[in-house]
KOLBA-750394 format. One record per residue: residue in one letter; z, y, x of N, C-alpha, C in turn. Coordinates in steps of 0.1 Angstrom, whole numbers, padded with zeros to 4 digits, always signed. Layout:
BEGIN
aZYXZYXZYX/...
REM end
This chain:
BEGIN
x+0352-0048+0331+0352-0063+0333+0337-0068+0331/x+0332-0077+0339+0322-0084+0339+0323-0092+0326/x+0306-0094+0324+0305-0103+0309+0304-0116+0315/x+0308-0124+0309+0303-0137+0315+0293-0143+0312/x+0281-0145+0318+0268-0149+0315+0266-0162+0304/x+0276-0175+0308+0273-0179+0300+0275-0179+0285/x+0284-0171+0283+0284-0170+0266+0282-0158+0259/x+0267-0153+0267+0259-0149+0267+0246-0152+0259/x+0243-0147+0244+0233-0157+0245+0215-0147+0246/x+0223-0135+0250+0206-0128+0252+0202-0129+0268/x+0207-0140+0275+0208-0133+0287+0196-0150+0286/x+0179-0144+0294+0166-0146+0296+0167-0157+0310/x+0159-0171+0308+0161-0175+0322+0152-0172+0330/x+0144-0160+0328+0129-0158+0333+0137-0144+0339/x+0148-0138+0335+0153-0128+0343+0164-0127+0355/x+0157-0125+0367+0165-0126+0382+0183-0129+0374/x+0197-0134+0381+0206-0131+0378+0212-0126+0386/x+0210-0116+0379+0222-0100+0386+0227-0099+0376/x+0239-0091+0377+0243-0084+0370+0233-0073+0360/x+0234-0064+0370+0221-0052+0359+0216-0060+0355/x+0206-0066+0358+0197-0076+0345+0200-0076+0335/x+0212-0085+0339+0217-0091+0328+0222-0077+0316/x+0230-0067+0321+0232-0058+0315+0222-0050+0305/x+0213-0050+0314+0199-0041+0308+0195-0053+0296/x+0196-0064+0299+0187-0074+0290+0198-0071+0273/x+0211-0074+0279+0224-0072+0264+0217-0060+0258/x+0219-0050+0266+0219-0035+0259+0205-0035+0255/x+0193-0041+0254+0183-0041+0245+0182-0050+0240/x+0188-0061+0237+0187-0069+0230+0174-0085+0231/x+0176-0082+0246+0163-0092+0247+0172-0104+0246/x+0157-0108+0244+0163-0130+0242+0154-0137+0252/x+0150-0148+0253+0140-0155+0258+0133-0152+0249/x+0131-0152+0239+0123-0151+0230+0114-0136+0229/x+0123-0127+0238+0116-0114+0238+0102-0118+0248/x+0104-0121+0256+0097-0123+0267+0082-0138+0264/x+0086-0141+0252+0077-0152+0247+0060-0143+0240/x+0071-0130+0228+0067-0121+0224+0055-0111+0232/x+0064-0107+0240+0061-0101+0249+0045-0106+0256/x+0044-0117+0258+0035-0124+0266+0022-0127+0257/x+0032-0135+0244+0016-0132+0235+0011-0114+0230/x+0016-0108+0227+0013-0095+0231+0004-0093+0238/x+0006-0090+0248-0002-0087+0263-0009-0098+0261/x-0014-0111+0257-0022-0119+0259-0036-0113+0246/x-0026-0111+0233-0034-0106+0226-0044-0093+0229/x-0036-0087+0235-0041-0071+0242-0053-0075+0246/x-0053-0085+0261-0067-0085+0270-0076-0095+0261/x-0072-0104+0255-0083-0108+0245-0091-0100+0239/x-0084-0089+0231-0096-0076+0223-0100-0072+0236/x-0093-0065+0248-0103-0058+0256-0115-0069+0262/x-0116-0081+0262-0126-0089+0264-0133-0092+0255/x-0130-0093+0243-0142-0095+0234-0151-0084+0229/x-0140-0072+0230-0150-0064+0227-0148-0050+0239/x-0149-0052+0248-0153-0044+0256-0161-0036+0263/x-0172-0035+0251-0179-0024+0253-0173-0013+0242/x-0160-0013+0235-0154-0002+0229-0147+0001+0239/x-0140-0005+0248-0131-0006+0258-0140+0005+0270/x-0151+0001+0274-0154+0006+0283-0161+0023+0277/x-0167+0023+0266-0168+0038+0259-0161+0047+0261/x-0144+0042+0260-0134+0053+0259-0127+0054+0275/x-0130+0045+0280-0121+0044+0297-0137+0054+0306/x-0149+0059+0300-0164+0065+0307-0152+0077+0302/x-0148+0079+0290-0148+0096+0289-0135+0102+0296/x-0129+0093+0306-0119+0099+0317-0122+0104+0327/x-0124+0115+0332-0121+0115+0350-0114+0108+0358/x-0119+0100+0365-0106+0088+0374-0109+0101+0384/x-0114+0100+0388-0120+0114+0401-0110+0127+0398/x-0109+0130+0390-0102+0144+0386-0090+0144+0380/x-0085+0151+0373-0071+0153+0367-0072+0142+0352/x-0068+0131+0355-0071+0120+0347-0059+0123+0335/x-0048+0126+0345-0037+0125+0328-0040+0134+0320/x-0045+0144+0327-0051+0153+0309-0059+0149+0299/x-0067+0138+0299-0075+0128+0292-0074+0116+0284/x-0058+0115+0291-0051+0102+0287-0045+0101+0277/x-0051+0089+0264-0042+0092+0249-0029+0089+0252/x-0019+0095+0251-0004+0099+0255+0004+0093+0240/x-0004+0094+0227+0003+0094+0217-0001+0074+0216/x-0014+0070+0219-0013+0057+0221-0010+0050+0230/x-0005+0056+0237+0004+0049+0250+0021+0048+0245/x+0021+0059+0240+0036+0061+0237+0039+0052+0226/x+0029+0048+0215+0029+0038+0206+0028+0025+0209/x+0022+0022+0216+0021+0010+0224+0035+0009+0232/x+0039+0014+0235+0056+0014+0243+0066+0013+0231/x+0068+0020+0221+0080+0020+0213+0077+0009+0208/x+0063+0002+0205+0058-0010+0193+0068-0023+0205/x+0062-0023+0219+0068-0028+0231+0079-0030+0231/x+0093-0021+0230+0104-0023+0233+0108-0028+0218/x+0104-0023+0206+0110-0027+0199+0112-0042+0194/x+0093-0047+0197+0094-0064+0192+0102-0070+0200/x+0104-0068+0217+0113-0075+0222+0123-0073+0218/x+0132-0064+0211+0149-0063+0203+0153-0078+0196/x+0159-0086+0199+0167-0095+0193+0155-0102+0185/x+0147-0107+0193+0134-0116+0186+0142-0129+0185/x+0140-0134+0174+0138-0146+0169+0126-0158+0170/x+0118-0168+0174+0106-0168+0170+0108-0177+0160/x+0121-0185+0156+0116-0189+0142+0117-0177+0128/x+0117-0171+0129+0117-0158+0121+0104-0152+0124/x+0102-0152+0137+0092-0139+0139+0079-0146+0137/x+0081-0163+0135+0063-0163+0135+0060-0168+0120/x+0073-0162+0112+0067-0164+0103+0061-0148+0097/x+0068-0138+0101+0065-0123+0101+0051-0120+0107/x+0047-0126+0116+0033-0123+0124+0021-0128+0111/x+0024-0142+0105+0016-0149+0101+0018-0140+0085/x+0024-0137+0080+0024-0127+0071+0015-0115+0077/x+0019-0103+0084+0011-0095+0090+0002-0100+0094/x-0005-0111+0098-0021-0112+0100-0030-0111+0088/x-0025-0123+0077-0028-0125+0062-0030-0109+0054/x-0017-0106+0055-0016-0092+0049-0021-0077+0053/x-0024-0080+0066-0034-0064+0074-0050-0072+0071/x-0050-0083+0070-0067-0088+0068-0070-0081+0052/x-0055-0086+0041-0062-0077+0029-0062-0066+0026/x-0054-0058+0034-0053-0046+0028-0066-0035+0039/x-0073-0041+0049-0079-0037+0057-0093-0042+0050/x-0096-0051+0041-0105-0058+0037-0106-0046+0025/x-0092-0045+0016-0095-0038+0001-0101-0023+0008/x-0091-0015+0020-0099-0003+0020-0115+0000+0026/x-0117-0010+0033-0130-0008+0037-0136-0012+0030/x-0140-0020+0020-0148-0024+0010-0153-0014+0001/x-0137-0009-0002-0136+0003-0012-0140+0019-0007/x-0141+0019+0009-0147+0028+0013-0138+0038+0011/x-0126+0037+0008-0112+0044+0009-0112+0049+0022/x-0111+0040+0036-0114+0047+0045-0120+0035+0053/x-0129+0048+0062-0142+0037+0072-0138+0038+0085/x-0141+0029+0095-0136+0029+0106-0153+0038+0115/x-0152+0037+0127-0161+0046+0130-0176+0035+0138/x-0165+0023+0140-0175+0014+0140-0183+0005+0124/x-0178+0007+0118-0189+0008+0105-0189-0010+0099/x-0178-0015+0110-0173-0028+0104-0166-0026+0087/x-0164-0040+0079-0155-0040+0069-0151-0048+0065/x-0140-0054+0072-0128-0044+0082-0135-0051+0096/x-0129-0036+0104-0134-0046+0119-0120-0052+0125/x-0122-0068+0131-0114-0076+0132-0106-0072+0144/x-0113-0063+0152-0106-0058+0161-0092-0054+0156/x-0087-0048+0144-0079-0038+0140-0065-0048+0134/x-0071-0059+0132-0063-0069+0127-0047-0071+0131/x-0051-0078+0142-0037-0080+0154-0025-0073+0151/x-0029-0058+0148-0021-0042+0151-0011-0041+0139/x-0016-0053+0124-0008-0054+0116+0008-0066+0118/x+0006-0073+0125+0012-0082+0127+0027-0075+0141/x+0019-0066+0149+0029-0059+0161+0032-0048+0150/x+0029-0039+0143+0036-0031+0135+0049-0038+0123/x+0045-0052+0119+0055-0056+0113+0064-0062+0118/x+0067-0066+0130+0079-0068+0137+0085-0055+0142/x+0079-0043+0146+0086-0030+0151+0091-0028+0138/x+0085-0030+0128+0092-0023+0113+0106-0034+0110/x+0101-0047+0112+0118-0055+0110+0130-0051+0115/x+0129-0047+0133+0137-0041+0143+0142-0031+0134/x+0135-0019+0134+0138-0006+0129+0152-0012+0116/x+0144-0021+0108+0151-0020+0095+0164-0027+0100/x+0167-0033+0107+0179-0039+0112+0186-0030+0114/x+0181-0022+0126+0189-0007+0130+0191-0001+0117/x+0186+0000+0106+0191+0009+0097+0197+0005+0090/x+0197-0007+0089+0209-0017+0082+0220-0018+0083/x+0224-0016+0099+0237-0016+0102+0241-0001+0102/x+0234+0003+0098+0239+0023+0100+0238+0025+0089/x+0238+0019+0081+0236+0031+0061+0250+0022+0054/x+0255+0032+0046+0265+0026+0039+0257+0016+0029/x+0267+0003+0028+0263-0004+0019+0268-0002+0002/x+0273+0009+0004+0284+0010-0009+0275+0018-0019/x+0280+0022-0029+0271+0026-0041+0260+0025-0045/x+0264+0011-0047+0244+0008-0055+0240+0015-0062/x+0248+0021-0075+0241+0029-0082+0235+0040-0071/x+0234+0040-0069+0230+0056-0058+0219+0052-0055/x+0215+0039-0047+0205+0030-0043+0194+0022-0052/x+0202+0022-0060+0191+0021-0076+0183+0038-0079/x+0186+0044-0078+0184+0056-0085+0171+0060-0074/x+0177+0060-0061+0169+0064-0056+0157+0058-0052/x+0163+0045-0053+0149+0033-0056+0136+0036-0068/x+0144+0039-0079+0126+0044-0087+0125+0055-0084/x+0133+0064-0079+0126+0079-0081+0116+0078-0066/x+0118+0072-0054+0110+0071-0044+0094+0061-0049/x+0098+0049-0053+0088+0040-0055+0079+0050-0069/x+0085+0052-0081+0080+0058-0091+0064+0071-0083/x+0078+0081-0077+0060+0091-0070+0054+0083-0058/x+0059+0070-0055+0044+0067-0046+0037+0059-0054/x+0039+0054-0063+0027+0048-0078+0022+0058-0079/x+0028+0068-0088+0018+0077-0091+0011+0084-0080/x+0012+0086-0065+0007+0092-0059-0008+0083-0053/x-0002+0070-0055-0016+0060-0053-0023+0058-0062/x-0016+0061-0076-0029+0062-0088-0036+0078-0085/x-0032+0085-0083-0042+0100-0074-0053+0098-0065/x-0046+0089-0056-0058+0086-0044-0065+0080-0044/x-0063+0066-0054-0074+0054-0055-0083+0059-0065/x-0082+0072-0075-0089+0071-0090-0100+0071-0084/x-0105+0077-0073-0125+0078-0074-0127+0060-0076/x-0119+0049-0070-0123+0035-0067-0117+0026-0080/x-0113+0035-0091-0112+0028-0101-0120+0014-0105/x-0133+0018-0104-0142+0011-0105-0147-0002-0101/x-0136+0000-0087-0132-0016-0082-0124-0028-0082/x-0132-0041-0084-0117-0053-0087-0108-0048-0079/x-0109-0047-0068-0101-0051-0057-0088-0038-0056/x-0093-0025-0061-0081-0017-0065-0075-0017-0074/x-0080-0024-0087-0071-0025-0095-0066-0040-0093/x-0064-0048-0085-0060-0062-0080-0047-0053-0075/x-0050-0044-0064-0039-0035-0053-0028-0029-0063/x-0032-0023-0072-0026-0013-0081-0014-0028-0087/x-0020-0038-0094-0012-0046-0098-0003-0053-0090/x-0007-0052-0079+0000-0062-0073+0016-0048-0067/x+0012-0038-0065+0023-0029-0058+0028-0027-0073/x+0025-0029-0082+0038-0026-0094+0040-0038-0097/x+0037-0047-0095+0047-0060-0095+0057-0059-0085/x+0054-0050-0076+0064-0054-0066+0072-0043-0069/x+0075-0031-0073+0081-0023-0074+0091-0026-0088/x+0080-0030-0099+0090-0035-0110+0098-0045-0110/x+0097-0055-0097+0108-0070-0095+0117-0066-0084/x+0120-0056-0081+0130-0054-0067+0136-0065-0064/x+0146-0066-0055+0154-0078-0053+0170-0072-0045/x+0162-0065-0035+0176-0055-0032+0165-0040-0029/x+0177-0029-0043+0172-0018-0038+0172-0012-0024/x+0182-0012-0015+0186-0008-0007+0178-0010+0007/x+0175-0027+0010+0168-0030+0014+0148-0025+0015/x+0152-0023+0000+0135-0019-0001+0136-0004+0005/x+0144+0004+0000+0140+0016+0006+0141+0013+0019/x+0151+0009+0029+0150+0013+0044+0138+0008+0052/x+0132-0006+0045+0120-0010+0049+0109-0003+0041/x+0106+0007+0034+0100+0017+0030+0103+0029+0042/x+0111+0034+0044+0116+0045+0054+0110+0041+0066/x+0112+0029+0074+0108+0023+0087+0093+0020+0086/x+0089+0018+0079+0071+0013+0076+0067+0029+0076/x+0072+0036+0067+0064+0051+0068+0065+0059+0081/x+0079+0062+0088+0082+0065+0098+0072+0062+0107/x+0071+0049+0114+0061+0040+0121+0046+0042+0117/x+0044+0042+0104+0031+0048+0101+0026+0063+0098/x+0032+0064+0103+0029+0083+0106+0026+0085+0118/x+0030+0078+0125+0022+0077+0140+0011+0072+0144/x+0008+0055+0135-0003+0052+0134-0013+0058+0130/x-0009+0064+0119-0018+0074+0115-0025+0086+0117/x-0015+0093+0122-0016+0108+0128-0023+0102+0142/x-0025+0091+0150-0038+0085+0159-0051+0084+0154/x-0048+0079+0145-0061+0066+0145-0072+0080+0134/x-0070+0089+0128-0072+0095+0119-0078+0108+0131/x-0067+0114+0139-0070+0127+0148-0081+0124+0158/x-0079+0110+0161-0090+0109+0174-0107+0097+0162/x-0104+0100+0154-0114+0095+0140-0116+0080+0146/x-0111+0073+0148-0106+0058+0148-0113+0055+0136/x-0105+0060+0124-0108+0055+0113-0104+0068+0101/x-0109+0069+0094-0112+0084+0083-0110+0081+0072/x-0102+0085+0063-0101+0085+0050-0110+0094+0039/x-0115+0091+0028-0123+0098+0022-0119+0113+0017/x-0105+0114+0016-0105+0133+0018-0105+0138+0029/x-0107+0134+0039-0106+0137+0058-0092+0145+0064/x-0089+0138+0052-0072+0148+0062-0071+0135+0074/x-0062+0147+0081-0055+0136+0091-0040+0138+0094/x-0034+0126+0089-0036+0117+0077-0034+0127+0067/x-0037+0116+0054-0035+0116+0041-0019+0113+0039/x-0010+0119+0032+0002+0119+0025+0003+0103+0022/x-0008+0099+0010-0006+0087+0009-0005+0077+0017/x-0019+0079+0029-0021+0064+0039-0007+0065+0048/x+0002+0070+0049+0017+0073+0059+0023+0067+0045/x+0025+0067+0037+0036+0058+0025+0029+0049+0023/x+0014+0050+0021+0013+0034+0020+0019+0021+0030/x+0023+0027+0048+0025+0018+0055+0040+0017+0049/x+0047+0024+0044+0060+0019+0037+0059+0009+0030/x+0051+0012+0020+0051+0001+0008+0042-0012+0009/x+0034-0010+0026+0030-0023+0027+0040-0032+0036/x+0048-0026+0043+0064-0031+0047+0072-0041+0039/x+0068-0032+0025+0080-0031+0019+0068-0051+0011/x+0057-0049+0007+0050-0061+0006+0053-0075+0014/x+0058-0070+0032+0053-0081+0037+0069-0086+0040/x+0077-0077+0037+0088-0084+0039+0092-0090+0024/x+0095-0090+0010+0088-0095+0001+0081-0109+0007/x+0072-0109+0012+0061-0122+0009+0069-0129+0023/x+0075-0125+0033+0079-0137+0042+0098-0140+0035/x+0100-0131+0025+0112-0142+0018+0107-0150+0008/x+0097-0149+0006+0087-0161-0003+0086-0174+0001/x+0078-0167+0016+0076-0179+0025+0088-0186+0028/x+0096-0182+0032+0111-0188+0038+0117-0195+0024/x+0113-0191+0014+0119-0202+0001+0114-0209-0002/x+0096-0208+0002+0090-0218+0000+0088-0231+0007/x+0095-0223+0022+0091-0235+0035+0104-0246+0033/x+0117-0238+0028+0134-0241+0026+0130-0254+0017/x+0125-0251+0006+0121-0262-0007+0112-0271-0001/x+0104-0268+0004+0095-0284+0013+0107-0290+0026/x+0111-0283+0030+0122-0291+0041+0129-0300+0036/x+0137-0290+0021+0141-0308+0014+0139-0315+0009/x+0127-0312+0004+0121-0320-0004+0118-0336+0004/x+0112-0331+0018+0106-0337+0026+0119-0346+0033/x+0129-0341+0034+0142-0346+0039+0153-0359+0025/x+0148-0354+0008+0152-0361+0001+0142-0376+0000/x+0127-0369+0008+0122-0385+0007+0117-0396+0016/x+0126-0386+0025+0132-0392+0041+0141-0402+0032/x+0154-0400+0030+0165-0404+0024+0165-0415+0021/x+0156-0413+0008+0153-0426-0001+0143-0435+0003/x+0132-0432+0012+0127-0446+0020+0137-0451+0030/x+0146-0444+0030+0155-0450+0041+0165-0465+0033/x+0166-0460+0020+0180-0466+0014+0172-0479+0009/x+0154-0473+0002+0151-0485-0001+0147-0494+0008/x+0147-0489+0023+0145-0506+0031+0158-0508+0043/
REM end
């Protein structure tokens, strides 16, 4: 049986109406709003390759267009750029998602600010942080929301205790594994600012369950980022693995930060609406 379009609500008016369309758009979960995404995306894309396009043009010299070009072709950042692609368009929201972006810009500026300062790891252009790199926090935290949705509806919600348990024994070794990796930078405000701020966040949970799967989807996702940006020396950590154990859980537990700070925001924005709405009210009654 045919769906019926109009009580439909993923079905895009920017997409031809056919059938398949429409099909293909359900079964991924586009909205209009994917396609909004979508657009600033790609808008953001050619802005870096225009402002800074002589990194752009560095790496597009070391191809053969003349010769066997796909052997040359990074495949793992193409392929990341595609999964990051399909995912933000899944069931975008944009009153949700621009509050998620505006978190990931804020929050990839500090944590991109604490490691390059701290010399934790350098990028190869010798910025700190280079601004270029920015953007990449804000499209990683929407692919990580997606993900965590998908895992939300697939994990039992039943036995908390089980979900407690496994909540400190996961968060517990990634403290201690980031008190390992930062000790050379002890010496810095700005790591022990980091240190405190990820055991505040570990010691206030709010939902175990939650924290781990957006721990799980942030590492996942950042194992890939990583295993790039590290192999093709993008950017290098001070023991030169590629990656480091830690910098792949760190993108867990900075997940696990930004979703945290946009239910902040959403309580904080919730409390000015009525605030703003109770004194709507009362200028109304006193005239």
């Amino acid at each position: 049986m045919q769906a019926n379009p109009e009580a439909t609500p993923t079905s895009a008016a920017s997409i031809p109406a056919t059938p398949r369309s429409r099909r293909l758009s359900q079964a991924l979960g586009w909205t209009r709003a994917s396609y909004y995404l979508m657009s600033g995306f790609l808008l953001i894309l050619f802005l870096l390759g225009y402002v800074w396009w002589p990194l752009a043009e560095e790496y597009l010299a070391t191809i053969p267009w003349d010769g066997p070009w796909w052997r040359y072709m990074d495949w793992l950042l193409l392929g990341n750029f595609l999964v990051m692609s399909l995912l933000i368009m899944a069931r975008a929201d944009l009153r949700k998602d621009v509050k998620i972006v505006f978190v990931g810009f804020c929050g990839g500026l500090v944590i991109e600010g604490w490691g390059t300062q701290t010399s934790i790891w350098t990028y190869y252009t010798l910025e700190r942080p280079p601004l270029w790199i920015i953007p990449a926090w804000p499209i990683a935290s929407l692919s990580i929301d997606r993900l965590v949705r998908l895992l939300d509806e697939r994990t039992p919600r039943r036995t908390p205790r089980l979900w407690q348990v496994a909540y400190w024994a996961v968060f517990g070794a990634f403290f201690a594994l980031m008190l390992l990796f930062v000790a050379p930078t002890f010496d810095k405000s700005l790591t022990l600012m980091a240190l405190l701020l990820v055991a505040f966040l570990i010691l206030t949970p709010t939902d175990h369950r939650l924290a781990l799967l957006t721990f799980a989807a942030g590492t996942g996702l950042g194992y890939f980022l990583e295993r790039w940006g590290t192999t093709r020396q993008c950017w290098m950590y001070y023991t030169q693995q590629t990656p480091p154990l830690f910098a792949v859980l760190a993108h867990g537990m900075a997940a696990v930060a930004f979703w945290r700070s946009v239910r902040l925001l959403e309580m904080v924005l919730s409390q000015i609406k009525n605030h703003l709405f109770t004194h709507h009210l009362a200028r109304r009654n006193e005239s």
